[in-house]
FINUFI-659902 format. One record per residue (C-alpha): residue in three letters; x, y, z. Coordinates in steps of 0.5 Angstrom, whole numbers, m for minus. Each point is the difference from the previous one (the first is absolute). Example, Ala and Ser with C-alpha at 12.3 -4.5 7.8 and 13.67 -1.06 7.14 Angstrom:
<r: ala, X: 25, Y: m9, Z: 16>
<r: ser, X: 2, Y: 7, Z: m2>
END
This chain:
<r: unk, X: 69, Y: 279, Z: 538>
<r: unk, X: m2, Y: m5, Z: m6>
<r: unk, X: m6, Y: m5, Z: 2>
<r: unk, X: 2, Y: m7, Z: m1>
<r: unk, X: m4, Y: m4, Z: m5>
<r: unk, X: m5, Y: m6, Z: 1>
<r: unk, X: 2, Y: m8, Z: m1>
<r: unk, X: m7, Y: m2, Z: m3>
<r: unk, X: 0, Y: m8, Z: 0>
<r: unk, X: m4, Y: m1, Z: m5>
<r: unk, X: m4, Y: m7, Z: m1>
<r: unk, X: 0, Y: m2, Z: m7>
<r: unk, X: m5, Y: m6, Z: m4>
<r: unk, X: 1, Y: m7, Z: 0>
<r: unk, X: m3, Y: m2, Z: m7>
<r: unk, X: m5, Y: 5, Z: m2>
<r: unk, X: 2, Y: 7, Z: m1>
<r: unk, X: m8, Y: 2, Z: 1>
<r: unk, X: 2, Y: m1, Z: 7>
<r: unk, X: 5, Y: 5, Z: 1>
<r: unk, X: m3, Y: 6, Z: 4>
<r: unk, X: m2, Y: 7, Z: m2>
<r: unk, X: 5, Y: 3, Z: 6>
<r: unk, X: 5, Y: m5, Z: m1>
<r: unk, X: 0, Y: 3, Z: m8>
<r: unk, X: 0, Y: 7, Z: 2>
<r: unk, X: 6, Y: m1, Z: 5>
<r: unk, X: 4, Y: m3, Z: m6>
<r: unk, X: m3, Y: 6, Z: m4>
<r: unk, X: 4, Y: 5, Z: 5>
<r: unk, X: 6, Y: m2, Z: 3>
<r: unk, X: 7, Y: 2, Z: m2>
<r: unk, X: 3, Y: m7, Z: 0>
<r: unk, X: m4, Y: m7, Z: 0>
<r: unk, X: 5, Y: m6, Z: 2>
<r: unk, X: m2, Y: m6, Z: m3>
<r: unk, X: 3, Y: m8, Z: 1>
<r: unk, X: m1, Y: 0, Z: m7>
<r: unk, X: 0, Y: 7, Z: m5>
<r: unk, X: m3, Y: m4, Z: m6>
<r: unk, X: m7, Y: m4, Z: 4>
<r: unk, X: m1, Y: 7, Z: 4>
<r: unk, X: 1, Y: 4, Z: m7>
<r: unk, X: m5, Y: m4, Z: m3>
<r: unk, X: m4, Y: 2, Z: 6>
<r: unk, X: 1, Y: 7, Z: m1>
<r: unk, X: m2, Y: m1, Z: m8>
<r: unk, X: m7, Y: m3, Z: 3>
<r: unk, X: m1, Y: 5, Z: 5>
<r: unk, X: 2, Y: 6, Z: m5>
<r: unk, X: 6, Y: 2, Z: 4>
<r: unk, X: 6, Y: 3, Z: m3>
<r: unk, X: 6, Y: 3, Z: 0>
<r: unk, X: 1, Y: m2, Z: 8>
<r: unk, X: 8, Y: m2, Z: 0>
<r: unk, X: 0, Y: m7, Z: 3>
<r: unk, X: 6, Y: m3, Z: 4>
<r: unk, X: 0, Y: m7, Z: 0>
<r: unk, X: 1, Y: m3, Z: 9>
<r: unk, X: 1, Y: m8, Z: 0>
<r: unk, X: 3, Y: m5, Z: 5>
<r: unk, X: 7, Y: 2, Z: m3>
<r: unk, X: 0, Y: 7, Z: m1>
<r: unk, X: m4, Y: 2, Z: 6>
<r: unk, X: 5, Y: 2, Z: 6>
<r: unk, X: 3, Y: 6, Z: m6>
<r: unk, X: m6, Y: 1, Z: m3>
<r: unk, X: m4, Y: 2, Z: 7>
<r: unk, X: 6, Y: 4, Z: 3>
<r: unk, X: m1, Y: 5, Z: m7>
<r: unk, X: m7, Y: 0, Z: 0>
<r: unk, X: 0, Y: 3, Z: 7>
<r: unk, X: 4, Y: 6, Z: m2>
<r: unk, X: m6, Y: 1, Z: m5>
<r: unk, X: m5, Y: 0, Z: 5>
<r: unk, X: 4, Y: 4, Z: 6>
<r: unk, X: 0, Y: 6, Z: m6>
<r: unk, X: m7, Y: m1, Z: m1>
<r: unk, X: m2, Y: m5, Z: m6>
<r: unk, X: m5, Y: m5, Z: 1>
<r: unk, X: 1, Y: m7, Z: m2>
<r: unk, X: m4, Y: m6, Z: m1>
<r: unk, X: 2, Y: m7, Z: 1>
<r: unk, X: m3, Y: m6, Z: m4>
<r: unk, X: 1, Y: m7, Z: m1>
<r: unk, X: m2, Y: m4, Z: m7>
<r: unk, X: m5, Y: m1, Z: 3>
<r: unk, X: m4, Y: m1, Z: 7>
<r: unk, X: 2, Y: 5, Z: 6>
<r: unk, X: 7, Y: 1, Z: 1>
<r: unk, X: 5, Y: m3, Z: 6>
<r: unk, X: m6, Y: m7, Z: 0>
<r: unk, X: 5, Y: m5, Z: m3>
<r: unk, X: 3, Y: 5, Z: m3>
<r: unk, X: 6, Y: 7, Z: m1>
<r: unk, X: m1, Y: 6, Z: 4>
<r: unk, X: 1, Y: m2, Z: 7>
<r: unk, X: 8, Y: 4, Z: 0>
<r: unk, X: m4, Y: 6, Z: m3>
<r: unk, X: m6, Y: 1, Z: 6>
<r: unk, X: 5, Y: m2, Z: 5>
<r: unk, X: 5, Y: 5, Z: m2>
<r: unk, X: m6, Y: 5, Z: m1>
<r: unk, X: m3, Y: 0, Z: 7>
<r: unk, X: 8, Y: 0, Z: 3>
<r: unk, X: 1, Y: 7, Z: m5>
<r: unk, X: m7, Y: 2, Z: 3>
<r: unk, X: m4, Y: 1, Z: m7>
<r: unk, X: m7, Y: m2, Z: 0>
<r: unk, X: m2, Y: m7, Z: m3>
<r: unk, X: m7, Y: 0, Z: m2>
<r: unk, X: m4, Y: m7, Z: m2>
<r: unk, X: m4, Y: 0, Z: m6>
<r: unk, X: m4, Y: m6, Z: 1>
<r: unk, X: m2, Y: m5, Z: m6>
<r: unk, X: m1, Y: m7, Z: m3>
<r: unk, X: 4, Y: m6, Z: 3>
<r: unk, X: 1, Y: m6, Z: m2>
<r: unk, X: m1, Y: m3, Z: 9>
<r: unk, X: m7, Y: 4, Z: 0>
<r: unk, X: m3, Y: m2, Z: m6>
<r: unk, X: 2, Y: m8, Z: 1>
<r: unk, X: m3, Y: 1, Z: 8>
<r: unk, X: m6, Y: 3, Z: m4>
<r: unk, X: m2, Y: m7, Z: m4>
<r: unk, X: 3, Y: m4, Z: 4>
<r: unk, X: m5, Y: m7, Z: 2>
<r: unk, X: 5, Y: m1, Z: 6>
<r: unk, X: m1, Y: 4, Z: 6>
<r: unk, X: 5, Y: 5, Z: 2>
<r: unk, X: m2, Y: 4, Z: 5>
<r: unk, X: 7, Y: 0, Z: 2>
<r: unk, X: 6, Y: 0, Z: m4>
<r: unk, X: 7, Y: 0, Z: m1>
<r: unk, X: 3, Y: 4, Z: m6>
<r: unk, X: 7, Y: m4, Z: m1>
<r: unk, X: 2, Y: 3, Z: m8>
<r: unk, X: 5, Y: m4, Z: m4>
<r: unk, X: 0, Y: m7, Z: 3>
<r: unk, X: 8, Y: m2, Z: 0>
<r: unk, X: 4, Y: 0, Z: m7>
<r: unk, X: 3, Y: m8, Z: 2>
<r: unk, X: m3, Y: m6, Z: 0>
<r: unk, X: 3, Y: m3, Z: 7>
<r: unk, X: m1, Y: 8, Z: 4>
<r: unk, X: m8, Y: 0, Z: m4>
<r: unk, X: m3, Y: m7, Z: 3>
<r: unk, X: 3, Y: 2, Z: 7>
<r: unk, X: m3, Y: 6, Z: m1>
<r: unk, X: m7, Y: m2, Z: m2>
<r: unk, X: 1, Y: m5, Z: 7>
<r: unk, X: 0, Y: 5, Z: 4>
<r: unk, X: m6, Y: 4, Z: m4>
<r: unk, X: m4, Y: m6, Z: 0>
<r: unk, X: 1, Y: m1, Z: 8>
<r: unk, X: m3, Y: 7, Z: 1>
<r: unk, X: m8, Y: 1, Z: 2>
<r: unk, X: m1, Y: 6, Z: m5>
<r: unk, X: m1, Y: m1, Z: m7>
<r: unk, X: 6, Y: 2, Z: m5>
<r: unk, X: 1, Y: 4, Z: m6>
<r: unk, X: 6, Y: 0, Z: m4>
<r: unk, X: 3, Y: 2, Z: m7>
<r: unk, X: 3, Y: m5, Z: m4>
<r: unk, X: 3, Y: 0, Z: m8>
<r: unk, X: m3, Y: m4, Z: m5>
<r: unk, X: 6, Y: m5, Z: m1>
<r: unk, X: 0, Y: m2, Z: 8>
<r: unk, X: m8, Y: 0, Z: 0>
<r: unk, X: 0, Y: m7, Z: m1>
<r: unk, X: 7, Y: m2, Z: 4>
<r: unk, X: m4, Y: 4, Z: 6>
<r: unk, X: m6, Y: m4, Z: m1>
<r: unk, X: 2, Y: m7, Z: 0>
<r: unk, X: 5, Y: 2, Z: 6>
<r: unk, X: m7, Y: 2, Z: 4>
<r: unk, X: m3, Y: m6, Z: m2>
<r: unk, X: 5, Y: m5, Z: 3>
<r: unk, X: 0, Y: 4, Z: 6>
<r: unk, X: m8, Y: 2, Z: 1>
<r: unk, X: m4, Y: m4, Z: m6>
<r: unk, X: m7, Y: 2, Z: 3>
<r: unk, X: 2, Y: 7, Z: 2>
<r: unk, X: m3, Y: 4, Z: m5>
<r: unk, X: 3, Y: 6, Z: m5>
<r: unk, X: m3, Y: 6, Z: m4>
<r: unk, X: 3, Y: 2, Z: m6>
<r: unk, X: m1, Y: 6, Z: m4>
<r: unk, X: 4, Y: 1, Z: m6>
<r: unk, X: 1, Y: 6, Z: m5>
<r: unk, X: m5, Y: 3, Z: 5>
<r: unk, X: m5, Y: 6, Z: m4>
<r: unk, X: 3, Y: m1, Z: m6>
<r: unk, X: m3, Y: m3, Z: m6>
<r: unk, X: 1, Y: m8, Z: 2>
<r: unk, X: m1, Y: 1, Z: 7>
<r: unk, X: m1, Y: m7, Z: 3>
<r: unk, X: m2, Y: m2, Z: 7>
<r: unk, X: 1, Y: m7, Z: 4>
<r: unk, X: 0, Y: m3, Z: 6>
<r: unk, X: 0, Y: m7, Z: 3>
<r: unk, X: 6, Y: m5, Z: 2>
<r: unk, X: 7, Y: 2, Z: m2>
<r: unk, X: 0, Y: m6, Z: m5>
<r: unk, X: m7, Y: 2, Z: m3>
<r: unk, X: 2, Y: 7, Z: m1>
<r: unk, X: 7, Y: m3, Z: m3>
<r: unk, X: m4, Y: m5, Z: m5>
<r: unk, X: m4, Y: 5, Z: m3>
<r: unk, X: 6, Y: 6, Z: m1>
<r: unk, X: 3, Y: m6, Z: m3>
<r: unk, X: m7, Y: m2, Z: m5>
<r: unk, X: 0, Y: 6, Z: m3>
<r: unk, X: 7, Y: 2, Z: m1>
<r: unk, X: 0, Y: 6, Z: 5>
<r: unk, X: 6, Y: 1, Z: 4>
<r: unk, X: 1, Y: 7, Z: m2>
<r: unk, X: m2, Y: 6, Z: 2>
<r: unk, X: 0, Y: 4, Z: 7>
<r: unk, X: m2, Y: m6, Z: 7>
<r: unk, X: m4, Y: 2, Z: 6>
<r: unk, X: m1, Y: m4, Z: 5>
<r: unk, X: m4, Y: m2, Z: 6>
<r: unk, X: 2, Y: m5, Z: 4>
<r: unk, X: m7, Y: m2, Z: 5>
<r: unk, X: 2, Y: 0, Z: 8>
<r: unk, X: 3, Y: m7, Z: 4>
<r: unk, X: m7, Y: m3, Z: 2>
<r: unk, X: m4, Y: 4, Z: m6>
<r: unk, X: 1, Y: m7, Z: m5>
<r: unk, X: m5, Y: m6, Z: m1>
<r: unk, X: 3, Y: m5, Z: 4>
<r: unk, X: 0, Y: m7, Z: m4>
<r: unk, X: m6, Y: m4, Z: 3>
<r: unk, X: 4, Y: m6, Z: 4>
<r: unk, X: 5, Y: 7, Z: 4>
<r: unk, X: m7, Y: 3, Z: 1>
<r: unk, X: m3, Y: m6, Z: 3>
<r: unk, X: 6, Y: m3, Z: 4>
<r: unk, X: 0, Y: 8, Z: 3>
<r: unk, X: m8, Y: 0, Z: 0>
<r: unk, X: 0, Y: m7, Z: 6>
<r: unk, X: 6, Y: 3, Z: 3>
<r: unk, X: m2, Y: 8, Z: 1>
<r: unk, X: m7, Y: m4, Z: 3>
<r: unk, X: 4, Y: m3, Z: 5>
<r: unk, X: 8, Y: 5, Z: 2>
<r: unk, X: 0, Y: 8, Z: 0>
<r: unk, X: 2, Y: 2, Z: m6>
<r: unk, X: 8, Y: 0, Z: 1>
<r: unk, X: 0, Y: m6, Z: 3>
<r: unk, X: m4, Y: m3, Z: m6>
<r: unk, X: 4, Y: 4, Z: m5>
<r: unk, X: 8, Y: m3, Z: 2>
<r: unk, X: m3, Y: m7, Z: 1>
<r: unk, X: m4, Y: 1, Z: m8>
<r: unk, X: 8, Y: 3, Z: m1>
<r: unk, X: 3, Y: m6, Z: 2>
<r: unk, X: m6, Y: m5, Z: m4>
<r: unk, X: 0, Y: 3, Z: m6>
<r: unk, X: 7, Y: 3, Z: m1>
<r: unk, X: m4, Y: 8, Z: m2>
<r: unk, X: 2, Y: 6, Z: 3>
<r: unk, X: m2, Y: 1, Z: 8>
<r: unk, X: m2, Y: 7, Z: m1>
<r: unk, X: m5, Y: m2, Z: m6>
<r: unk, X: m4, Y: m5, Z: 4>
<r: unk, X: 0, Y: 4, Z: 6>
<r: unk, X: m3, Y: 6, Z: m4>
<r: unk, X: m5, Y: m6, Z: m3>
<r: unk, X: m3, Y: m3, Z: 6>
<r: unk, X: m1, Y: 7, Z: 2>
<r: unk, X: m4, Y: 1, Z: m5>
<r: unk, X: m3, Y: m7, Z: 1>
<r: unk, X: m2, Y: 3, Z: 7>
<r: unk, X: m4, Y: 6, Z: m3>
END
């Protein structure tokens, strides 16, 4: 009886090929088959790496479903395959997800070989706390589906962290400064490369200075602070300073709502804040 093969998902650098891994090197270097989202980045890679002659299959959001049905036939009759993305881990925000499913249904072992990721080295350098975050990926492609979205995110009481591309980056950033002006956002663009850059501050503070230096291109990451987390402007800080001395933290949260027309659970979070 012929012993199935491994699927190894294999995370793969960010930027900086230095980063890549010597296991993650040398599951590349033995698999009979790598699946790759795009064969031309990954060859280069394996170029960087000293890996040659492992045939590649390229395994994309359009091409998925097939391919992962002929590569589970390779690994019931015993080859191993790796699985990478361009570049980060596999199934975060990216192609992958059919062929797991389809391994774990099949009962092939599906092994992770960890590595860089765009969401813990953004987390890393963050200033904002995020103890607790959600990961959302690629916030949605259309403007109205977008801002409903970001809605929801901001309402949340955990910091956010998302993709975006770079010709919707200033869209994003002017949608979050009309909903949330004061709530702050950490931007890392081409993240470990060679014009890396890190900024935070307001949503309209990070959009001018993008926009200064010409620099809406490249890969975004993005940390979006937690409601309660911003520096609430002086004259919101105030009224919710008297009214959190006199009312219990709800009660002083909807009437500062009603006062002030700002987000309740805002306030809320606020005169917390305000009572410790």
């Amino acid at each position: 009886m012929v012993m199935a093969g491994v699927l190894y998902v294999v995370a793969t650098p960010i930027g900086n090929l230095e980063d890549f891994s010597r296991r993650g090197a040398d599951i590349l270097g033995s698999v009979a088959t790598i699946a790759a989202e795009d064969t031309r980045r990954t060859r280069v890679l394996l170029e960087a790496i000293g890996v040659s002659g492992i045939p590649l299959v390229a395994l994309h959001t359009h091409n998925e479903a097939a391919i992962s049905a002929d590569l589970i036939g390779r690994l019931r009759a015993g080859d191993d395959v790796a699985l990478v993305s361009d570049a980060g881990t596999p199934l975060v925000s990216d192609p992958g997800f059919e062929l797991v499913r389809a391994c774990w249904e099949a009962g092939v072992a599906v092994r992770p070989v960890p590595g860089a990721s765009a969401v813990a080295a953004v987390l890393s350098v963050c200033p904002l706390p995020a103890e607790r975050y959600l990961f959302e990926g690629f916030l949605p492609a259309r403007p109205g589906q977008r801002r409903e979205r970001l809605r929801e995110l901001l309402a949340g009481d955990v910091a956010v962290v998302f993709f975006e591309a770079p010709h919707r980056i200033a869209e994003t950033l002017g949608e979050l400064t009309d909903l949330a002006p004061e709530r702050r956002v950490m931007v890392g663009r081409e993240m470990t490369k060679v014009h890396e850059q890190y900024l935070c501050g307001p949503p309209e503070q990070v959009r001018a200075t993008l926009e200064a230096g010409g620099q809406f291109r490249g890969e975004f990451v993005c940390l979006l602070e937690r409601s309660g987390q911003a520096q609430a402007p002086a004259e919101v800080r105030r009224t919710m300073e008297i009214l959190a001395r006199e009312l219990a933290p709800a009660q002083a949260a909807r009437l500062g709502a009603a006062l002030l027309g700002r987000n309740k659970r805002e306030l809320y979070d606020l005169a917390m804040d305000l009572r410790d």
